[in-house]
C-alpha atoms as an extended CHARMM CRD file, in Angstrom:
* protein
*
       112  EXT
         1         1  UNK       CA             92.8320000000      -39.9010000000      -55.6210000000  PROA      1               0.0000000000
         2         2  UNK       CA             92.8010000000      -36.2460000000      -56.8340000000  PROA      2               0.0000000000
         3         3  UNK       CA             94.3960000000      -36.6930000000      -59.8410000000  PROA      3               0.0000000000
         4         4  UNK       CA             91.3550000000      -37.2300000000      -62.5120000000  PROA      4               0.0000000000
         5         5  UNK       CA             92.4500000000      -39.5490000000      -64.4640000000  PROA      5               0.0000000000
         6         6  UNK       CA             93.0920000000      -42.2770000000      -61.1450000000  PROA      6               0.0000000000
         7         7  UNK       CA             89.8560000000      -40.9180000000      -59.6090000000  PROA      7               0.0000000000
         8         8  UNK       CA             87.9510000000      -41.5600000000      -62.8920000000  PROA      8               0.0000000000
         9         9  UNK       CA             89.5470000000      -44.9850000000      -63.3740000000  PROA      9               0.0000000000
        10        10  UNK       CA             89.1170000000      -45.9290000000      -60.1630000000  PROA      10              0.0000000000
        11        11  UNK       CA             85.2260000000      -44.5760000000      -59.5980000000  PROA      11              0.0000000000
        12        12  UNK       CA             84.6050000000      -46.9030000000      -62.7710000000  PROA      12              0.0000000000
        13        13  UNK       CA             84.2130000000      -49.8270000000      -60.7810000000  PROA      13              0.0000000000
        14        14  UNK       CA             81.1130000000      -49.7180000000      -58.5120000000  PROA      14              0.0000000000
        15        15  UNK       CA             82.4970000000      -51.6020000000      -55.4960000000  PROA      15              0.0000000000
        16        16  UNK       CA             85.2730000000      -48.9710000000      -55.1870000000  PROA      16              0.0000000000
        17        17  UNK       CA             82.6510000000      -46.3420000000      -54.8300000000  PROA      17              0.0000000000
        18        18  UNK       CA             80.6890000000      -48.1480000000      -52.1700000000  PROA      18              0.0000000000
        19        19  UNK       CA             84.1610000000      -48.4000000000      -50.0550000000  PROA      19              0.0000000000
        20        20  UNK       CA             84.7190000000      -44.7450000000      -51.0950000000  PROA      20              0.0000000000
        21        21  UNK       CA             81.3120000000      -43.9690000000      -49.1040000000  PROA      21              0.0000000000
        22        22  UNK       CA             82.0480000000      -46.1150000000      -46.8000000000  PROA      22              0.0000000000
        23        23  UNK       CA             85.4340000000      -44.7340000000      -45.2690000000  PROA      23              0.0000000000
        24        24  UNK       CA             83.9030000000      -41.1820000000      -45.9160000000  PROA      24              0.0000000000
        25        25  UNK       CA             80.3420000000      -41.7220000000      -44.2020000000  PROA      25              0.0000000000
        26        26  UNK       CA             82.2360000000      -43.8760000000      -41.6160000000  PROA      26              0.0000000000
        27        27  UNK       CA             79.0310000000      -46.3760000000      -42.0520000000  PROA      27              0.0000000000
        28        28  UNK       CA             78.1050000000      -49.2150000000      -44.5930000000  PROA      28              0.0000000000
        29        29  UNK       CA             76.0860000000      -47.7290000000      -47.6860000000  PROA      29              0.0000000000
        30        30  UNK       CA             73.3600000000      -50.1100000000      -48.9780000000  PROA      30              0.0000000000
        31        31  UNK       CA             73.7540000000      -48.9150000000      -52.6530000000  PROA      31              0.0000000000
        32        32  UNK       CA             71.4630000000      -50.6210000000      -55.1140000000  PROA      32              0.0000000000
        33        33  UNK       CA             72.8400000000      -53.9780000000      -56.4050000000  PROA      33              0.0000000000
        34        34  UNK       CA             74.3760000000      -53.6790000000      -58.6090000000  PROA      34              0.0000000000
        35        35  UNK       CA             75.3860000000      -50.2220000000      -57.2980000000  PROA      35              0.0000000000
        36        36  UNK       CA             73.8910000000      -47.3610000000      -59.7600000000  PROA      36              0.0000000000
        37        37  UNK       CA             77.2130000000      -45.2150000000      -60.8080000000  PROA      37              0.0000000000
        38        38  UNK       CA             76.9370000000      -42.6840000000      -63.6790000000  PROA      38              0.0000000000
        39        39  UNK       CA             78.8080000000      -40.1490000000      -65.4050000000  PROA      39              0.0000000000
        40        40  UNK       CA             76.5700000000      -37.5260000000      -66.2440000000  PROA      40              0.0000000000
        41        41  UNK       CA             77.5890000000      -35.1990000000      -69.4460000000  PROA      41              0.0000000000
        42        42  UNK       CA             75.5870000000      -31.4700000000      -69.6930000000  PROA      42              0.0000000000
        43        43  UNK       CA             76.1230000000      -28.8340000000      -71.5710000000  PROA      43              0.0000000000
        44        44  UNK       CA             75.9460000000      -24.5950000000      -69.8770000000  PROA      44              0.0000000000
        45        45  UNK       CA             74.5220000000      -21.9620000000      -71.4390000000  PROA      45              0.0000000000
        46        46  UNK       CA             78.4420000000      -20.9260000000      -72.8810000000  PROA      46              0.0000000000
        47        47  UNK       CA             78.5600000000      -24.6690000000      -74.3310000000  PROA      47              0.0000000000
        48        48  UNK       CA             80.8660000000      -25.9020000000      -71.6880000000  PROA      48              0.0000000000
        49        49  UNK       CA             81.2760000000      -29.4310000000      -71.0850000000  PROA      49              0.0000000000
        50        50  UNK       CA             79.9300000000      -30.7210000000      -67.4270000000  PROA      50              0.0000000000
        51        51  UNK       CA             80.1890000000      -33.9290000000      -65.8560000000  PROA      51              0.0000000000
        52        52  UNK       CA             79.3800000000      -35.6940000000      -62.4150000000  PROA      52              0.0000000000
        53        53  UNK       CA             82.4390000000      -37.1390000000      -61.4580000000  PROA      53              0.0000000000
        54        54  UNK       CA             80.4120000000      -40.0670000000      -59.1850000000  PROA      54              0.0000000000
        55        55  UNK       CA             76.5590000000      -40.1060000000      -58.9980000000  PROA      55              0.0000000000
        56        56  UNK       CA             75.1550000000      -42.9680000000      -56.6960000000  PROA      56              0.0000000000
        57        57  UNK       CA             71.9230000000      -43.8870000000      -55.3990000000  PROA      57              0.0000000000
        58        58  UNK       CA             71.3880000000      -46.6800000000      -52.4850000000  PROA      58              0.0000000000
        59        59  UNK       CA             68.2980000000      -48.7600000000      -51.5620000000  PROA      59              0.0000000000
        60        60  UNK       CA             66.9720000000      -46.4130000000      -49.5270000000  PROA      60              0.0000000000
        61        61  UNK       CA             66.8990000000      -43.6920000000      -52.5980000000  PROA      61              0.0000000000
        62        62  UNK       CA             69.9060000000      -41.2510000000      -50.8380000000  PROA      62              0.0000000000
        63        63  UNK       CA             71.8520000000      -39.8750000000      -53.8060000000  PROA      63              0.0000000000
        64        64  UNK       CA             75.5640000000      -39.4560000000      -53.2960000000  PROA      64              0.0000000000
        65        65  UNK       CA             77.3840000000      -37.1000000000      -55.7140000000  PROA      65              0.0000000000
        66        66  UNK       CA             81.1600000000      -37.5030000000      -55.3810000000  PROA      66              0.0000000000
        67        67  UNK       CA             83.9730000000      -35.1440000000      -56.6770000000  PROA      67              0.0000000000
        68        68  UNK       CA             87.6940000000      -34.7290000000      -56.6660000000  PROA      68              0.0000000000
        69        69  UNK       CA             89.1320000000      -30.7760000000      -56.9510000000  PROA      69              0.0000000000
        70        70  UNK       CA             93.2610000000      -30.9080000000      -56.7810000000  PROA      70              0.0000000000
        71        71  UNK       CA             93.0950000000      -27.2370000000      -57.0500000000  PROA      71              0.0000000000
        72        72  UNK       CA             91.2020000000      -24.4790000000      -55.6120000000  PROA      72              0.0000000000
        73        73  UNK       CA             89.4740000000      -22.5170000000      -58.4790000000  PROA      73              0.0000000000
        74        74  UNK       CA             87.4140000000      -20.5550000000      -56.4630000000  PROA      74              0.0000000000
        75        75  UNK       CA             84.2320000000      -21.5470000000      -57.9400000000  PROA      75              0.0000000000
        76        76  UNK       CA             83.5370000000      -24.5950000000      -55.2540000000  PROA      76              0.0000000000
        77        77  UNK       CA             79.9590000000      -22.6860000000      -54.1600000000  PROA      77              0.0000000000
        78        78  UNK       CA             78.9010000000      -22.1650000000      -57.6210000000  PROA      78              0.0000000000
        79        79  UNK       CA             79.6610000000      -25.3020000000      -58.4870000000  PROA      79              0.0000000000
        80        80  UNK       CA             78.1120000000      -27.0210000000      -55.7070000000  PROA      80              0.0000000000
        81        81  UNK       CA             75.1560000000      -25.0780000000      -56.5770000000  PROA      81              0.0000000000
        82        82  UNK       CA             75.3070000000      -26.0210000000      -60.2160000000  PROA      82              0.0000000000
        83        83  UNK       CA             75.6820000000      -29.7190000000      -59.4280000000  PROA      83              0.0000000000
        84        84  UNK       CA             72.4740000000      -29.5320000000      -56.9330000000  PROA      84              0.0000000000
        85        85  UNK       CA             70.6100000000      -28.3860000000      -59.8760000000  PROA      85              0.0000000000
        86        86  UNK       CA             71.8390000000      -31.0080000000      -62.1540000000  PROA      86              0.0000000000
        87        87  UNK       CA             70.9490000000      -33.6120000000      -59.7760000000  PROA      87              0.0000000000
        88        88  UNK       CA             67.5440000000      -31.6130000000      -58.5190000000  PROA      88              0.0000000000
        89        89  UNK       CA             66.7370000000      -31.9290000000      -62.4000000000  PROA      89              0.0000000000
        90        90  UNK       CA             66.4300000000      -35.9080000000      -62.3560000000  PROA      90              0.0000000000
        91        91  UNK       CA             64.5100000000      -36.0860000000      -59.5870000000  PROA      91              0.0000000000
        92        92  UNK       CA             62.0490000000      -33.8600000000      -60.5540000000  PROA      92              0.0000000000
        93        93  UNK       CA             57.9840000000      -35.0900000000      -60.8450000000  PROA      93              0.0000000000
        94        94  UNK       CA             56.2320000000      -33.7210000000      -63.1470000000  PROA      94              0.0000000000
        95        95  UNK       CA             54.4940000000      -30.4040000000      -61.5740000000  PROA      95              0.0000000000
        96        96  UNK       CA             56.2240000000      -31.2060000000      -58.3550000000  PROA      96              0.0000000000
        97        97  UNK       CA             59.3100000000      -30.2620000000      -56.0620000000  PROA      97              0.0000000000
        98        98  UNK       CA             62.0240000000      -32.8120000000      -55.9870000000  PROA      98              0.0000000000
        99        99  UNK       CA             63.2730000000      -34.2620000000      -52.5500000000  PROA      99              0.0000000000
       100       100  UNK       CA             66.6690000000      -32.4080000000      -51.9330000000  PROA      100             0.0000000000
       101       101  UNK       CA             67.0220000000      -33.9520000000      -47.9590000000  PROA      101             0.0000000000
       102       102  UNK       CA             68.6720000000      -36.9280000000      -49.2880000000  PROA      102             0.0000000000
       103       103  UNK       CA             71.2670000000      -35.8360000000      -51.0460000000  PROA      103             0.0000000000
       104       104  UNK       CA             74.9740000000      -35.6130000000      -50.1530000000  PROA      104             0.0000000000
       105       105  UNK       CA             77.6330000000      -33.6480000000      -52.1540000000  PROA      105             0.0000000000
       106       106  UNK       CA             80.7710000000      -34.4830000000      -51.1580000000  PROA      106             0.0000000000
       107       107  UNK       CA             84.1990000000      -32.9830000000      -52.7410000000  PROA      107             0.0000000000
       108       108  UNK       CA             87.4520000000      -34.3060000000      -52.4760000000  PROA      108             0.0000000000
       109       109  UNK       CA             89.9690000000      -31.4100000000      -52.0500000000  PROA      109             0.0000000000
       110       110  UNK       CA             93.5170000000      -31.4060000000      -50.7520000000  PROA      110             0.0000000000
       111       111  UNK       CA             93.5000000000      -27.3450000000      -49.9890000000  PROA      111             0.0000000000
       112       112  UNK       CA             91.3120000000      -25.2740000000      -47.2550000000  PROA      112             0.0000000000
C-alpha cells in the first residue's frame, strides 16, 4: 500500500479507509455515514502542490489524517507539522483556538 498510485486508488473508496483504521487503531471507527474522505489540494508559499492523502472524520468528530511515505525524505517532522496546520486551519472558529486533542496523524512508512 505504499506505492501512491494503489494507496490513492484504494483510499478512494470509503469502506477501505474505515478497515484501514480499523486494523491500525486495532478498534472499530464509527466514521460518519457515509464516511467523510477528502483529498485536500493547497498550495505553499514556493507554489508547491500539497495534498492529504486520507482525511476522515467519525461521529464522534476525531479527525484521522492518513499517509503513505515509500521513502524516507527526511522531511517527516516538517511535514507532520505542515499537515497539523492544514488540518488546524478547517477547524478553526472564528476568533477561537481549534481542538487539536482529536486528531490522529498517522504515516505509512516501510523504513525506520
Amino acid at each position: 500500500m505504499l506505492d501512491k498510485f494503489l494507496f490513492d486508488e484504494a483510499m478512494d473508496d470509503p469502506e477501505n479507509v474505515k478497515t484501514m483504521l480499523d486494523i491500525i487503531l486495532s478498534k472499530k471507527t464509527n466514521l460518519k455515514h457515509p464516511p467523510q474522505t477528502e483529498k485536500e489540494q493547497r498550495t505553499s508559499t514556493d507554489n508547491r502542490q500539497i495534498r492529504l492523502d486520507v482525511y476522515a472524520m467519525d461521529e464522534d468528530d476525531v479527525i484521522y489524517e492518513v499517509e503513505a511515505q515509500k521513502e524516507n525524505t527526511h522531511n517527516l517532522l516538517k511535514r507532520s507539522r505542515l499537515y497539523q496546520g492544514i488540518i488546524d486551519s478547517k477547524l478553526l472558529p472564528p476568533g477561537g483556538i481549534p481542538r487539536t486533542d482529536r486528531t490522529f496523524e498517522i504515516y505509512g512508512t516501510q523504513y525506520r
